[in-house]
C-alpha positions as CSV (number, residue, x, y, z in Angstrom):
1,X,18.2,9.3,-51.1
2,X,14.8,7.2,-50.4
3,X,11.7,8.9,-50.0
4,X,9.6,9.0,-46.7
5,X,6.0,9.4,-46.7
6,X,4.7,10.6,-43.2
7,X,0.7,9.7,-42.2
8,X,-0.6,11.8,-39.5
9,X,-3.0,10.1,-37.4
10,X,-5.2,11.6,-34.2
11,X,-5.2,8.7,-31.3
12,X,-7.8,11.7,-29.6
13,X,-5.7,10.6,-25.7
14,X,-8.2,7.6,-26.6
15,X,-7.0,4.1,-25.6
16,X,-9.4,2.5,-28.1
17,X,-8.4,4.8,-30.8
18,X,-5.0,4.5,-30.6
19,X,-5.0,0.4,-30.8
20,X,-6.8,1.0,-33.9
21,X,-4.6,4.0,-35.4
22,X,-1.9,1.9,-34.7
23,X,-3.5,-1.5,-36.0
24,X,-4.0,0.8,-39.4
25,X,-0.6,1.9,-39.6
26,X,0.2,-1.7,-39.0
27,X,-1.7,-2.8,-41.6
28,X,0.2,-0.5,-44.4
29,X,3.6,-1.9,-43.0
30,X,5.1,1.5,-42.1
31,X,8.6,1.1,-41.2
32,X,8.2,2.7,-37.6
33,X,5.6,4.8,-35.7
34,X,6.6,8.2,-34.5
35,X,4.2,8.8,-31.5
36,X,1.9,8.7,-29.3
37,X,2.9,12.4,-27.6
38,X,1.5,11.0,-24.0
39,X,2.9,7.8,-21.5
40,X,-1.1,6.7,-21.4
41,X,-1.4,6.1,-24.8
42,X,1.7,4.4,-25.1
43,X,0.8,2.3,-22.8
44,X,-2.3,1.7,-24.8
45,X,-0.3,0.6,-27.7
46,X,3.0,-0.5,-27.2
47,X,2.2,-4.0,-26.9
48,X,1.2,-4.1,-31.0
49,X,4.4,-2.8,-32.0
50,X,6.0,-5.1,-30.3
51,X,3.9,-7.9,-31.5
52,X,4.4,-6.7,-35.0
53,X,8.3,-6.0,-33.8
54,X,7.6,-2.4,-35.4
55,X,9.8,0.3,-34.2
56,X,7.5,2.9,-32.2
57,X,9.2,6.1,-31.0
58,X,7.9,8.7,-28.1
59,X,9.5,11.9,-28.4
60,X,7.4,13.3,-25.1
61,X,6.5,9.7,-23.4
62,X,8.2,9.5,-19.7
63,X,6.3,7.0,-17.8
64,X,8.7,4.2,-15.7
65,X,6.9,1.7,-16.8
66,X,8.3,1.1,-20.3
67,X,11.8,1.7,-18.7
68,X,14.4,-0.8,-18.4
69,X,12.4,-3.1,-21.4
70,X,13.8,-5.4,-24.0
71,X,11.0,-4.4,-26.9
72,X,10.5,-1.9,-29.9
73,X,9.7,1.2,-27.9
74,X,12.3,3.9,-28.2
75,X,11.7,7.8,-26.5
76,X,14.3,10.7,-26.2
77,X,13.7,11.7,-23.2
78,X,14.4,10.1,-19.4
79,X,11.8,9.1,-17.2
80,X,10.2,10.8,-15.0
81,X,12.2,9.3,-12.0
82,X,14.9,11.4,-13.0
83,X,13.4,14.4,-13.8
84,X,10.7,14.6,-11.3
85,X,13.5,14.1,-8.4
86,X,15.4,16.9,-9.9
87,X,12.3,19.4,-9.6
88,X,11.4,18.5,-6.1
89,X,15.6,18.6,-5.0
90,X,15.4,22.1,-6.7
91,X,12.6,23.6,-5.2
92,X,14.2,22.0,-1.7
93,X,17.5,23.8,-1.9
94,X,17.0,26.4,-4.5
95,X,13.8,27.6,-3.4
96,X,13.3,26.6,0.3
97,X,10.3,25.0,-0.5
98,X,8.9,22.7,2.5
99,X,5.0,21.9,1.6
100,X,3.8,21.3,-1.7
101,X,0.5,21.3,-2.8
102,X,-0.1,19.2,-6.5
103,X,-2.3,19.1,-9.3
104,X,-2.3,16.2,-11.6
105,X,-4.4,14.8,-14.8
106,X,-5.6,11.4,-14.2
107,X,-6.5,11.1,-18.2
108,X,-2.5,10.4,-18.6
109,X,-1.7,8.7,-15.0
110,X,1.1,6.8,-16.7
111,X,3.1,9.8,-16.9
112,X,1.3,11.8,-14.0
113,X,0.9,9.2,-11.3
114,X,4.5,8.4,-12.0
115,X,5.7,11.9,-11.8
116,X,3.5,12.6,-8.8
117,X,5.1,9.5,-6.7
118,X,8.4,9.8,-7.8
119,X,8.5,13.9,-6.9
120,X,6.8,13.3,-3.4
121,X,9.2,10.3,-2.7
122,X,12.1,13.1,-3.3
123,X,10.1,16.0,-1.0
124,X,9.6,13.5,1.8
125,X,13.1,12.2,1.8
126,X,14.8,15.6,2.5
127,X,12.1,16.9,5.2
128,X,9.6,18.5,2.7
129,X,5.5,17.3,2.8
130,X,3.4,17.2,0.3
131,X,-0.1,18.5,2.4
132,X,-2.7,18.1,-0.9
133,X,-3.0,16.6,-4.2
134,X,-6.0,17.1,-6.2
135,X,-6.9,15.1,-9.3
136,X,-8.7,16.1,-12.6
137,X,-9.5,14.6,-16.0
138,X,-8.3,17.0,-18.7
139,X,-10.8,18.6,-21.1
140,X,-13.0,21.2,-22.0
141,X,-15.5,20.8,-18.8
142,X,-12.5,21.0,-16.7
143,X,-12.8,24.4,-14.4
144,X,-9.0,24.9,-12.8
145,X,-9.9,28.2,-11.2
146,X,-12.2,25.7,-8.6
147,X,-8.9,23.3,-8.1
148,X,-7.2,26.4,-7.6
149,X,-9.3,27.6,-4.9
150,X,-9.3,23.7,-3.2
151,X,-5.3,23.7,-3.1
152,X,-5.0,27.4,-2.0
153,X,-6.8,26.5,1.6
154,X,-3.9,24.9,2.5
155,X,-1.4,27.2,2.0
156,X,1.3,25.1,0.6
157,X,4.6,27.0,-0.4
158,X,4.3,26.1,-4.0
159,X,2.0,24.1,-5.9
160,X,3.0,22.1,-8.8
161,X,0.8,21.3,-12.3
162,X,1.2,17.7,-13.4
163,X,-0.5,18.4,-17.0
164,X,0.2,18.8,-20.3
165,X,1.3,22.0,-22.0
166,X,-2.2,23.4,-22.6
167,X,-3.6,22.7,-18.8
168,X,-0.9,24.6,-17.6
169,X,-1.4,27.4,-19.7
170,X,-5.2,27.3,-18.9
C-alpha cells in the first residue's frame, strides 16, 4: 500500500561516476539502491552503502570478491566460481573440448578476471588448456573482427567471449 518512487541514474561503467551517483542517491535517503548491472562498478561503490548501511542490490553482479561478506550488498545470482566451472565442465564432457582460446573485457575485470581464472582453473584440472587469452576494453573503438583474427591462429577448439551482452552480439 506505500508508494515507491524509482530514480534512474547512469554510473556510464565509470568508477568516479558511480561514487557520485551513489553519494546522490545517498544524499536523498533512498531506502535501497537497485544496481550497478556490472561486478566493476560494484566494486566501485559498495563500500558507501555500507558506510551509509544502505541496502544495495545487483541483479547481474558475479564477481567473488563480494562473496562470503557480512555487509549491505545483496545480488540474485551466484558467482562466477560456480557458473564459470560449470561452462568449462560442459564444454569438457559435452562437447569434447580440449583447448580454449578466450576473449575478455578488462573495463569490468571484477567479473571477467574472475570468470576467466575460475573457468581456466576448471579446463586445466580435467586435461583441457587454455592456449590464448586476449584482452580488450569495451567501447566504440573496440574492432573484435582483429581479436578475432589474433585468437583464430591458434586454432583452439572453442573460443569463449567474457563480455557483456552487447560485445557478444558485436
Amino acid at each position: 500500500g506505500q508508494s515507491i518512487e524509482v530514480i534512474l541514474k547512469d554510473d556510464k561503467q565509470d568508477p568516479d561516476t558511480i561514487k557520485t551517483v551513489v553519494n546522490e542517491l545517498l544524499q536523498k535517503n533512498v531506502d535501497a539502491i537497485i544496481g550497478p548491472m556490472t561486478s566493476s562498478m560494484a566494486m566501485a561503490s559498495v563500500q558507501l552503502a555500507n558506510e551509509s548501511q544502505t541496502l544495495m542490490m545487483g541483479a547481474t553482479v558475479t564477481t567473488n570478491s563480494l562473496s562470503r561478506i557480512d555487509d549491505y550488498f545483496f545480488r540474485t545470482l551466484s558467482p562466477t566460481a560456480d557458473h564459470a566451472s560449470v561452462t568449462a565442465n560442459n564444454l569438457l564432457t559435452h562437447k569434447d573440448i580440449k583447448t580454449v582460446s578466450a576473449i575478455y573485457d578488462v573495463k569490468n575485470k571484477a567479473y571477467t578476471k574472475d570468470w576467466l581464472d575460475d573457468f581456466t582453473h576448471t579446463i586445466e584440472k580435467h586435461g583441457g588448456q587454455l592456449i590464448k587469452k586476449k584482452a580488450f576494453s569495451s567501447g566504440n573503438d573496440c574492432t573484435f573482427s582483429s581479436l578475432a583474427d589474433e585468437l583464430l591462429i591458434e586454432e583452439a577448439d572453442v573460443i569463449v567471449l567474457i563480455v557483456n551482452s552487447v560485445d557478444a552480439a558485436l
